[in-house]
N, C-alpha and C positions, 0 to 999 in steps of 0.2 A: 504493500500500500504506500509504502514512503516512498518508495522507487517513483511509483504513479505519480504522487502528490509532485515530488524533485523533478519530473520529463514534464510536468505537463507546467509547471514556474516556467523551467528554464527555455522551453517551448514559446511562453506570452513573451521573453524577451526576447526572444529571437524574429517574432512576431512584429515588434515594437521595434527592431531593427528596420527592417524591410519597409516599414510600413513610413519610416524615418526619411530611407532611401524613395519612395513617392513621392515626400515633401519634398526634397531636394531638388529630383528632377522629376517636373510635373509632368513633362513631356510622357510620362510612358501612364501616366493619368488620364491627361487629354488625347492622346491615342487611344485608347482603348475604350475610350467613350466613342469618338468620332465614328469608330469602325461599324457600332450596333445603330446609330442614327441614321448613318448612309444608307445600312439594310434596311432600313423601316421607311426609308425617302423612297426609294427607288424600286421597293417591291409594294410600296402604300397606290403609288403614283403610278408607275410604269407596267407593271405586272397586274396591278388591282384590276384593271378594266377589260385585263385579257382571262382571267383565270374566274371563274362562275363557282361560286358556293351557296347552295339552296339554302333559303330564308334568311341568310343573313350578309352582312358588308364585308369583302373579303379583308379590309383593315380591321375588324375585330378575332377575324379566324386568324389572320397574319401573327397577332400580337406574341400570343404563344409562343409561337416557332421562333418569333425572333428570339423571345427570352431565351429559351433553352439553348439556342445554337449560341447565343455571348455568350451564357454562364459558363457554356462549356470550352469555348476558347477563350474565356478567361481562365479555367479550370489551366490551360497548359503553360499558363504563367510560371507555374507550378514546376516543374519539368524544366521552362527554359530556364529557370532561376537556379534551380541544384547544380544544371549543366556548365552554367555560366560561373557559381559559386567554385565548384569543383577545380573547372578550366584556371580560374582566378587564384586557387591555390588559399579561398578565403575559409573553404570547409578545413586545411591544415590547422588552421590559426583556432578554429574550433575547438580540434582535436586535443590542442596542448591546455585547452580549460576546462576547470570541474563542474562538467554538465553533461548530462544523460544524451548519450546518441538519439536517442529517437528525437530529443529537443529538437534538432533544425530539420526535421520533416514536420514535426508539429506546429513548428514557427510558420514555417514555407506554406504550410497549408490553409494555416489558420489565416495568415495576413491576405492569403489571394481571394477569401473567402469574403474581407472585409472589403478589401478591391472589386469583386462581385455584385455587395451592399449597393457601393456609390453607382455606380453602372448601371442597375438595375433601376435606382431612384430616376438617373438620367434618361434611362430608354423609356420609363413610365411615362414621364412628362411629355416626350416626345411623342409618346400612342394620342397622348391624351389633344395632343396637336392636331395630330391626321385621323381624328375622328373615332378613336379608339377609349372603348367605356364599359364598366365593369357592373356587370348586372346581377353580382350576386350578393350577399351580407359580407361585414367588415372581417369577420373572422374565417370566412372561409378565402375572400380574397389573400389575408393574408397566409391563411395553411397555401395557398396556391404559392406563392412567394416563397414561403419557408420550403415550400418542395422542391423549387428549381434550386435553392442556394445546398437545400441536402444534394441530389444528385450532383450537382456541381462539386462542391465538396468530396463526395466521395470519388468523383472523376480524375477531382485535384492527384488523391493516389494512384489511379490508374497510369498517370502522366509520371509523376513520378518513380516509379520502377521506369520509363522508357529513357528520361531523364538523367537517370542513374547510370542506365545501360549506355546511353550510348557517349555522355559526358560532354559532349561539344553540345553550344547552343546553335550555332549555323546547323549542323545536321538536325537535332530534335528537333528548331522548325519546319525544315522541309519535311520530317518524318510525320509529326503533329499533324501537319497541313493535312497530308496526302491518306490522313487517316479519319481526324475528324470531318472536313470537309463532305465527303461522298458520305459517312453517316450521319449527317445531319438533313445531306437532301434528300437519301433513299428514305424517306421518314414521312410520316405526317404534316412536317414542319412546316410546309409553302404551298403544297395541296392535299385534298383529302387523298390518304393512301388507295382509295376502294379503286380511285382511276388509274392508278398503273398498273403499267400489263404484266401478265402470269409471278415471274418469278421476281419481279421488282416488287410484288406487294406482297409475298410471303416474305421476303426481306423488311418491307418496311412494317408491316404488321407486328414481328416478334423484334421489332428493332425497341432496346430500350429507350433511346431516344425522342422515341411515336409513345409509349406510354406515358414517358414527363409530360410531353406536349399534350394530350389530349388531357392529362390529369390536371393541368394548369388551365387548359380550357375549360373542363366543367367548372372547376373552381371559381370562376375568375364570369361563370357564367358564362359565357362566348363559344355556346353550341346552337343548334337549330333540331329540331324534330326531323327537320324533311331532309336531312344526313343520312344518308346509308349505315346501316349500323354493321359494326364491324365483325367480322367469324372469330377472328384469333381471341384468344382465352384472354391476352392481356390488354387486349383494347376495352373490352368488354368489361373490365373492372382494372379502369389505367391506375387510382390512386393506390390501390393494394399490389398491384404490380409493379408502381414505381419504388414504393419501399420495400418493395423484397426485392427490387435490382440493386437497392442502395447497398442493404444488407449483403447483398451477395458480391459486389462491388468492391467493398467495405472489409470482410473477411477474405476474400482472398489477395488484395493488394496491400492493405495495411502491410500485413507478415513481411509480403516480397518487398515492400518497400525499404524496411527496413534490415533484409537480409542482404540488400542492394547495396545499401548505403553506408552498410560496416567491409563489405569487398570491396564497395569505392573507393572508403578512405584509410585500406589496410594496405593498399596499392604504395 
């Protein structure tokens, strides 16, 4: 228990580090905001008038999909930051003080989680610009919110072990890219999945990705009746299926992340 108590202290300060490095250079703040407002200008505007969703305004179906595809390339913040720490030779300097290894993935995680917060506040405002509006009670919109920043969170790990693995930041972003990217669009995210064809929508149907998303949707209210309702098991009940993806997320990366991270810095 003391061990717990000692990783998850040394962990908030490692947190408090990172989060130090934003104040300094805000640049990688106002990047990461810019990037989820483009997507919500350009597929509100440009895509909205070509893409048909029964009974409702494809800028409240949209909203969703934008949240979960930032959270989660916010999530590989995550990743390029171990990669970049590592490369920097600053995870050394770690090494030589009395604090629990698992502290700077706890840090790295926790801080991008709070990087997530602000991002999220900023793409809200922005929905709420281009016609985007929440038609359900105050507490479930926020269990909606609190869903995307869990799977984000738990993602934050998944990135992590890749981060580890491959220790250069120029590679884990092209690696990141070439992996988030195509799951975020084989997904629910920008249309409903029932129109793509044969093997594109058994992909995106048991995609976890298409569970957040639809789960942020009811939440957040911004479904329609005249929706085709979905076959897959986890579409069908997305809030229970996105926390048993977190959960399942969650146990098996935590471990690797941290078996990772002690052959990184034993190197």
């Amino acid at each position: 228990m003391t061990g717990v108590v000692q990783a998850f202290g040394d962990g908030m300060v490692v947190a408090k580090r990172n989060l130090i490095k934003i104040k300094r250079v805000p640049d990688l703040l106002v990047f990461s905001t810019l990037s989820p407002i483009m997507f919500v200008l350009l597929f509100a505007y440009v895509f909205g008038s070509a893409i048909d969703i029964p009974g409702m305004d494809y800028r409240e179906f949209l909203m969703a999909g934008i949240f979960t595809q930032t959270v989660l390339f916010g999530a590989t913040i995550t990743g390029s930051g171990l990669a970049q720490d590592i490369q920097r030779g600053i995870v050394d300097r770690f090494r030589s003080l009395p604090m629990a290894r698992s502290a700077v993935l706890i840090g790295r995680t926790t801080s991008d989680l709070v990087n997530n917060v602000i991002v999220i506040v900023v793409m809200s405002l922005t929905g709420l610009l281009v016609g985007w509006r929440i038609h359900s009670s105050f507490w479930e919109a926020a269990a909606g919110f609190g869903l995307l920043l869990l799977f984000a969170y738990a993602f934050s790990w998944a990135m992590a072990v890749v981060g580890l693995w491959v220790r250069n930041a120029e590679v884990f972003n092209n690696a990141s890219f070439m992996v988030v990217f195509p799951l975020t669009f084989i997904a629910n995210t920008f249309v409903d999945s029932a129109k793509l064809p044969g093997a594109l929508k058994v992909v995106a149907e048991w995609n976890p990705i298409s569970a957040a998303t639809l789960a942020a949707r009811e939440l957040f209210g911004n479904t329609s009746p005249q929706m085709q309702v979905p076959d897959a098991l986890p579409l069908r009940h997305p809030v229970i299926a996105s926390l048993a993806w977190i959960v399942v997320i969650l146990v098996i990366f935590v471990p690797l992340a941290i078996q990772r991270y002690k052959k990184a810095v034993s190197r």
